[in-house]
C-alpha positions in Angstrom: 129.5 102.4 8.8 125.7 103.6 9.2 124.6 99.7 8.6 126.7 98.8 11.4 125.2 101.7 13.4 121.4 100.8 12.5 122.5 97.0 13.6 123.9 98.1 17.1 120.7 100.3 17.4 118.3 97.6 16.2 120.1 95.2 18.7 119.5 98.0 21.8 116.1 98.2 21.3 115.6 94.8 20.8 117.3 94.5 24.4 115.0 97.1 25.9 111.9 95.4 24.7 113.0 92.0 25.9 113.5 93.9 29.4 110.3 95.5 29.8 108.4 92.3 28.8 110.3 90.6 31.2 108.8 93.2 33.8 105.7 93.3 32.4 105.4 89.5 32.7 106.2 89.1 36.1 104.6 87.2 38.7 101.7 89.5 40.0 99.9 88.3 43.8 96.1 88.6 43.9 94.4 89.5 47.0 91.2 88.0 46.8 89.0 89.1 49.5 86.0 86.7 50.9 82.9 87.8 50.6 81.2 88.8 54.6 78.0 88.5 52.9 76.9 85.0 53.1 73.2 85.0 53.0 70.8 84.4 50.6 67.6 86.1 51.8 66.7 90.0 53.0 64.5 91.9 54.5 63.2 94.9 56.5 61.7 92.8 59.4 63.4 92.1 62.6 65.5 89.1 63.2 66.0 89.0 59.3 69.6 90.3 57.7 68.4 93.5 56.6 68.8 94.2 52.6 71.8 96.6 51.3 70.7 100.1 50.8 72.7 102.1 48.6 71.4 105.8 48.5 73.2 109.2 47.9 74.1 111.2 50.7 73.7 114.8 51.6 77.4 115.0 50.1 75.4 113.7 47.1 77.6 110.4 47.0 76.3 106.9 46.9 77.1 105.2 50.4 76.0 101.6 51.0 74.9 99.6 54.1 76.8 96.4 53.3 80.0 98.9 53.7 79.3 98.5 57.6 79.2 95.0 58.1 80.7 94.0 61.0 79.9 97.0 63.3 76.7 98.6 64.8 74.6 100.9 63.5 71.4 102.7 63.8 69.1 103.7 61.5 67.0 106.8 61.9 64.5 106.8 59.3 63.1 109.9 59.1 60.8 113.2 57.5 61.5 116.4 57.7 57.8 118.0 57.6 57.5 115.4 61.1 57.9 117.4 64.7 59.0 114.3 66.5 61.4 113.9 63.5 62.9 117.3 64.3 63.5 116.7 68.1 64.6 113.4 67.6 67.5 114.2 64.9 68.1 117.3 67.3 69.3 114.7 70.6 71.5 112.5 67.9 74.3 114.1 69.3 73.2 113.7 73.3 72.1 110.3 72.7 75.3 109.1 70.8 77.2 111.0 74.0 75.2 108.7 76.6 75.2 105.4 74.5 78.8 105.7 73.5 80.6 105.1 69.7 77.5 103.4 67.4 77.2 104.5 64.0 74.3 106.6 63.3 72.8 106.8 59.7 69.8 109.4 59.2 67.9 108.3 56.4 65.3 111.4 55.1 62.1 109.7 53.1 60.6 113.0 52.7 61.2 116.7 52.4 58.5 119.0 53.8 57.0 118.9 50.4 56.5 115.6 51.1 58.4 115.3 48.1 61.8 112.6 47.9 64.5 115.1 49.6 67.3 116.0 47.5 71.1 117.1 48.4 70.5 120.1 49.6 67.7 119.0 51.7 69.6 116.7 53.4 72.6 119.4 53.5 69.9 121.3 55.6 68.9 118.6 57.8 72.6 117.9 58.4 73.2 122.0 59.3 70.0 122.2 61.6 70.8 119.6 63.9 74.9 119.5 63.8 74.8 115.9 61.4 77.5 114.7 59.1 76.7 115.1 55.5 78.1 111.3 55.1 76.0 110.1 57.5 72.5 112.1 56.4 71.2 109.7 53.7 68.8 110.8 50.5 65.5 108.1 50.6 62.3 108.1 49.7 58.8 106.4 50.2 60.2 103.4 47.6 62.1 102.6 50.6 58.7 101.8 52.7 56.7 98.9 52.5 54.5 98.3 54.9 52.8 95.2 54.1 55.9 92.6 53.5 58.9 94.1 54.7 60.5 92.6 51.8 60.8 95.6 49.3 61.5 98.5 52.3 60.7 98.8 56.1 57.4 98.0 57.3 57.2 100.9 59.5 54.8 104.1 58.4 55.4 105.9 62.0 58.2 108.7 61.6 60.7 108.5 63.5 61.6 104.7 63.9 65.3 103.2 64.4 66.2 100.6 63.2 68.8 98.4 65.4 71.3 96.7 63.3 73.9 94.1 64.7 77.3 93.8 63.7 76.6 91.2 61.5 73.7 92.9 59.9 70.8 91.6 61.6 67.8 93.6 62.4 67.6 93.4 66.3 64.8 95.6 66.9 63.0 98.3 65.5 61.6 101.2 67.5 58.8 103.4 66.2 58.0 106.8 67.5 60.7 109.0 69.3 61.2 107.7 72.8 64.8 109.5 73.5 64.8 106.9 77.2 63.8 103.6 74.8 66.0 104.5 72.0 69.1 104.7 74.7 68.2 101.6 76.4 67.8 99.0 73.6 71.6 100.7 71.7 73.0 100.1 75.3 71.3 96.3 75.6 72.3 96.1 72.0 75.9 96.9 72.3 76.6 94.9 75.5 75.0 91.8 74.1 77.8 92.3 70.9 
């Protein structure tokens, strides 16, 4: 009796394992995305497809520009021991409200030190002028390079934007904090889109 038992075990679990290779074996779909990114060459300089960036945020979590392809953005490249800096991260929120929806990326190159900012800095920044953590972004003076524009930007005057396209070209590059200039070239920007 327990050999005929054992035998209509053996044969059960035999069954069950037939069943779930069956399952496991099954015909799976891949989704197999294509790649937006179709260019060889990068750079800082205008009219160029500007090079991915992927720096830690004031949330201290890596964020990457290639993750906005296919929508506007500005960068504000930034220090925080810089005046102009200061005023000009403190209209973000006016000049967003008179330009209309455009992503907005602070990038900090320096602390007051002068030293690279860290999370809390940029947690700081973010607080003193009513920023999101996500969009506050930890750089530092690795990201300049002033004489090729091939390594970082070429720009050495804090504040300058940066005018990206939605397909990630650089359209123009303002240095120096003009609140009137920086609103008219998003607004030519986004109507040319």
């Amino acid at each position: 009796m327990m050999d005929k038992l054992f035998f209509i075990l053996f044969g059960i679990s035999s069954l069950s394992c037939v069943e779930s290779k069956e399952i496991e074996t099954g015909i799976v779909e891949e989704i197999v995305e294509e790649n937006p990114i179709w260019w060889d060459d990068c750079s800082y300089n205008v009219s160029d497809h500007i090079c991915n960036l992927r720096l830690a945020t004031a949330m201290d979590i890596a964020d990457e520009l290639y993750n906005y392809h296919g929508e506007m953005f500005v960068l504000e490249v930034t220090s925080m021991r810089c005046s102009d800096c200061q005023r000009s991260s403190g209209q973000n929120d006016y000049i967003q409200t008179r330009v209309g929806h455009v992503r907005w990326i602070t990038i900090i190159i320096e602390n007051e030190a002068g030293m690279t900012p860290s999370a809390s800095d940029g947690r700081r920044w973010a607080n003193a002028f009513t920023l999101s953590y996500f969009y506050v972004w930890l750089g530092s003076r690795g990201n300049i390079d002033i004489h090729t524009g091939k390594n970082g930007f070429p720009y050495s005057e804090y504040p300058f934007y940066v005018l990206v396209d939605n397909d990630l070209l650089i359209n123009l590059v303002i240095e120096g904090y003009d609140k009137d200039k920086i609103i008219n070239n998003i607004t030519d920007l986004k109507s040319n889109l």
